[in-house]
N, CA and C atoms as an extended XYZ file, in Angstrom:
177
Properties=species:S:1:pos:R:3:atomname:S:1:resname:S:1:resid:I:1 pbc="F F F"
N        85.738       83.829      144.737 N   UNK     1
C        86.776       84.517      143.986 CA  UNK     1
C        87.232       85.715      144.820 C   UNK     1
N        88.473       85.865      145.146 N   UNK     2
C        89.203       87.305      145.382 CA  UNK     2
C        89.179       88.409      144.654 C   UNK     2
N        89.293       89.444      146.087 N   UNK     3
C        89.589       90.766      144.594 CA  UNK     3
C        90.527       90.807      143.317 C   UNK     3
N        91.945       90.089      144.152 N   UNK     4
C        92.881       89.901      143.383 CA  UNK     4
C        92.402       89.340      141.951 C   UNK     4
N        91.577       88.189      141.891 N   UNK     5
C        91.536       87.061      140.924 CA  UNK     5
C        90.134       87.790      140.454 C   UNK     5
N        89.582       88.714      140.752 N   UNK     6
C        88.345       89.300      140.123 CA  UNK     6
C        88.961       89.925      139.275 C   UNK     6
N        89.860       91.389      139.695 N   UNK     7
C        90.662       92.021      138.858 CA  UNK     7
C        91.996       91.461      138.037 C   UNK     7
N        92.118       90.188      137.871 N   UNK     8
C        93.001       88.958      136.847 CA  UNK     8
C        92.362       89.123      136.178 C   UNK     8
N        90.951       88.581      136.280 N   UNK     9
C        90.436       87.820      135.461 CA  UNK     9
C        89.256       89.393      134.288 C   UNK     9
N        89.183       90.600      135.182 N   UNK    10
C        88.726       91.587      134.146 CA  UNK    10
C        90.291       91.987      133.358 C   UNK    10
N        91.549       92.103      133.837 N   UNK    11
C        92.650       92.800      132.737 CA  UNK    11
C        92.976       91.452      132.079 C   UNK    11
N        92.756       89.987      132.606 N   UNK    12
C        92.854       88.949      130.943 CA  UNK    12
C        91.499       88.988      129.830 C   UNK    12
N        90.599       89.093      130.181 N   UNK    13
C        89.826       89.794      129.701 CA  UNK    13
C        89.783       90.959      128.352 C   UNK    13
N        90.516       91.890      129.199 N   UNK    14
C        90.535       92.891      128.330 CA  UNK    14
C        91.899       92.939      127.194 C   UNK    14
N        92.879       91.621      127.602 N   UNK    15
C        93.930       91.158      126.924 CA  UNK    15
C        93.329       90.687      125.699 C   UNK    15
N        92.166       89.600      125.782 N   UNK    16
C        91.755       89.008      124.466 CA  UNK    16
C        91.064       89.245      124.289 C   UNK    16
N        90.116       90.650      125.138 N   UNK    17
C        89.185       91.315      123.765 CA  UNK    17
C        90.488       92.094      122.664 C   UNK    17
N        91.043       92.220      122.955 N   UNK    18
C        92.051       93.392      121.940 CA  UNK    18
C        92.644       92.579      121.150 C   UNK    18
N        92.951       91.352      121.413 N   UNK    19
C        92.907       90.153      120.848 CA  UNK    19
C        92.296       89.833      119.465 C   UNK    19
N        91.194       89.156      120.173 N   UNK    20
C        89.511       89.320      119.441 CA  UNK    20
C        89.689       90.387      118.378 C   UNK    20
N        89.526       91.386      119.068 N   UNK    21
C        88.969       92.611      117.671 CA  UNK    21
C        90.192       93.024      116.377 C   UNK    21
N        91.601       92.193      117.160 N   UNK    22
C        92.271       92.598      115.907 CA  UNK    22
C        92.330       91.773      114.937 C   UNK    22
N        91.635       90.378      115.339 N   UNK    23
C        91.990       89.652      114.229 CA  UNK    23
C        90.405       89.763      113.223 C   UNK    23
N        89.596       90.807      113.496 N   UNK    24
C        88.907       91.640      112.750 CA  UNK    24
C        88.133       90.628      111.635 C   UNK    24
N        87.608       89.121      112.205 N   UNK    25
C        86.685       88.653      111.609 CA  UNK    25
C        84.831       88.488      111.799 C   UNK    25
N        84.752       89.728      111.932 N   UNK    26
C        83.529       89.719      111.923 CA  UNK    26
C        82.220       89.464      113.149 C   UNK    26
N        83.354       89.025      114.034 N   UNK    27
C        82.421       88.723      115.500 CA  UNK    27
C        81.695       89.536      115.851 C   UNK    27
N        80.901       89.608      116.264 N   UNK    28
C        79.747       90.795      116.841 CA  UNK    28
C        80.201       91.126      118.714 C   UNK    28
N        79.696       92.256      118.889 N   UNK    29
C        80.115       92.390      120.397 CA  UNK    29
C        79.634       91.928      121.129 C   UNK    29
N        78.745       90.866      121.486 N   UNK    30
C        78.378       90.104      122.003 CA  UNK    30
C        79.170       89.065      122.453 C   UNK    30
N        79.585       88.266      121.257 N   UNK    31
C        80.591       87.185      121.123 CA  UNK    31
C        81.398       87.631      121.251 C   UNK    31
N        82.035       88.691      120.795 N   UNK    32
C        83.429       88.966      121.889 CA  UNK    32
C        83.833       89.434      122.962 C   UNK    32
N        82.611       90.025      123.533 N   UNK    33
C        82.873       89.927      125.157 CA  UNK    33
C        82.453       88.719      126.040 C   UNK    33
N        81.746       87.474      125.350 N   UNK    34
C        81.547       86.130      125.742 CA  UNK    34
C        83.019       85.438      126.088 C   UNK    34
N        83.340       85.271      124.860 N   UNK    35
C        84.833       84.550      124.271 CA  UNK    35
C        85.940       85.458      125.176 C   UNK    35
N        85.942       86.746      125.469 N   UNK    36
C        86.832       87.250      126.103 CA  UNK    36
C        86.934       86.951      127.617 C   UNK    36
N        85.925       86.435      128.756 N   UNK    37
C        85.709       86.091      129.767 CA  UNK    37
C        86.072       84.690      129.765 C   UNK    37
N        85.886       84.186      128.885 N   UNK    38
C        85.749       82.703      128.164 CA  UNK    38
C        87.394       82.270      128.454 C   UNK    38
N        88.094       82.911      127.738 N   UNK    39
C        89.256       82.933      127.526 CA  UNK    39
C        90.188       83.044      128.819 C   UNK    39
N        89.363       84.392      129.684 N   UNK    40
C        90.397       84.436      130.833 CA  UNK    40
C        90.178       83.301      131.590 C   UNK    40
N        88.598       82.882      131.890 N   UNK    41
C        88.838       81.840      132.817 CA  UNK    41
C        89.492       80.578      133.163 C   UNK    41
N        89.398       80.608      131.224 N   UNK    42
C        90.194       78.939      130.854 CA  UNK    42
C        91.895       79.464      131.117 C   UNK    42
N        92.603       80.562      130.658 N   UNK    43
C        93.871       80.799      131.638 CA  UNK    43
C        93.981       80.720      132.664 C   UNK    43
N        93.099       81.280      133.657 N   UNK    44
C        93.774       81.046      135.115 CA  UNK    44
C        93.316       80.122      135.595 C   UNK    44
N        92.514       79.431      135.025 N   UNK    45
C        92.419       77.882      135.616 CA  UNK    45
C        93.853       77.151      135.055 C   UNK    45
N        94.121       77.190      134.132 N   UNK    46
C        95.558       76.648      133.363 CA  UNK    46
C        96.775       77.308      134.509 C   UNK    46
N        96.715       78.417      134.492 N   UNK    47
C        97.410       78.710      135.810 CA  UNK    47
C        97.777       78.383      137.062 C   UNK    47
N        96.790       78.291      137.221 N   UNK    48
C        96.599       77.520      139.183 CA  UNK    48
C        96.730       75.963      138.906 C   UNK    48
N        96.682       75.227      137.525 N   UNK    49
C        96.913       73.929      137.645 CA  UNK    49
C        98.557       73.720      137.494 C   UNK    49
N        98.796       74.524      136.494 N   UNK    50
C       100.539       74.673      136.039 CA  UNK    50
C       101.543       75.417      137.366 C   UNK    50
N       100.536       76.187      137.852 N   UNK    51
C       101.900       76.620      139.010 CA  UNK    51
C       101.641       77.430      139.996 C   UNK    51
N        99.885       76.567      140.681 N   UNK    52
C        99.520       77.036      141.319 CA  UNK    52
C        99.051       78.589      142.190 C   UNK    52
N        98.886       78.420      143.392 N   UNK    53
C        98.424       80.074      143.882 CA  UNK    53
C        99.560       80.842      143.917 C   UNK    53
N        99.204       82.233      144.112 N   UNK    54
C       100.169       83.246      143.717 CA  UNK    54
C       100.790       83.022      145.355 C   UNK    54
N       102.165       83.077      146.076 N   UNK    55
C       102.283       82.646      147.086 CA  UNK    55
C       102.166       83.991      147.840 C   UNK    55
N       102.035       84.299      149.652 N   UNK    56
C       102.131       85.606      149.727 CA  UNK    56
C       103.184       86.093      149.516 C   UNK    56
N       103.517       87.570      150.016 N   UNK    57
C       104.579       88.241      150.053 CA  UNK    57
C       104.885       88.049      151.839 C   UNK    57
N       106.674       87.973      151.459 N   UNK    58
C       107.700       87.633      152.649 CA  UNK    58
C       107.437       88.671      153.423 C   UNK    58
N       107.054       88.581      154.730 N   UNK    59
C       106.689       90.096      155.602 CA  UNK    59
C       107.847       89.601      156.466 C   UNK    59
C-alpha cells in the first residue's frame, strides 16, 4: 500500500465512522471502528475496479 492509498483509506474511514455514529444505533466503538476500515477498503477496491489507478500528474 502507498502513502497516498494509506491516507485514502484513513480519511474514508473517518467518512463512515461519522457515518456510523449518526445513524446512532447502538454500535459500540469497537464495531464501529471495525465496520469503518471495513467500509473503506471495500470502496477503494470498488474504485480501482470501476476506474482504476489514480493516473500521474502531466509534468
Amino acid at each position: 500500500m502507498t502513502r497516498d492509498q494509506h491516507e485514502d483509506t484513513k480519511a474514508f474511514a473517518v467518512a463512515a465512522m461519522v457515518g456510523l455514529l449518526a445513524r446512532s444505533d447502538g454500535m459500540g466503538a469497537q464495531e464501529i471502528a471495525t465496520r469503518c476500515f471495513d467500509m473503506a477498503l471495500a470502496f477503494q477496491a470498488e474504485q480501482k475496479k470501476r476506474i482504476g489507478d489514480t493516473p500521474p500528474y502531466d509534468m
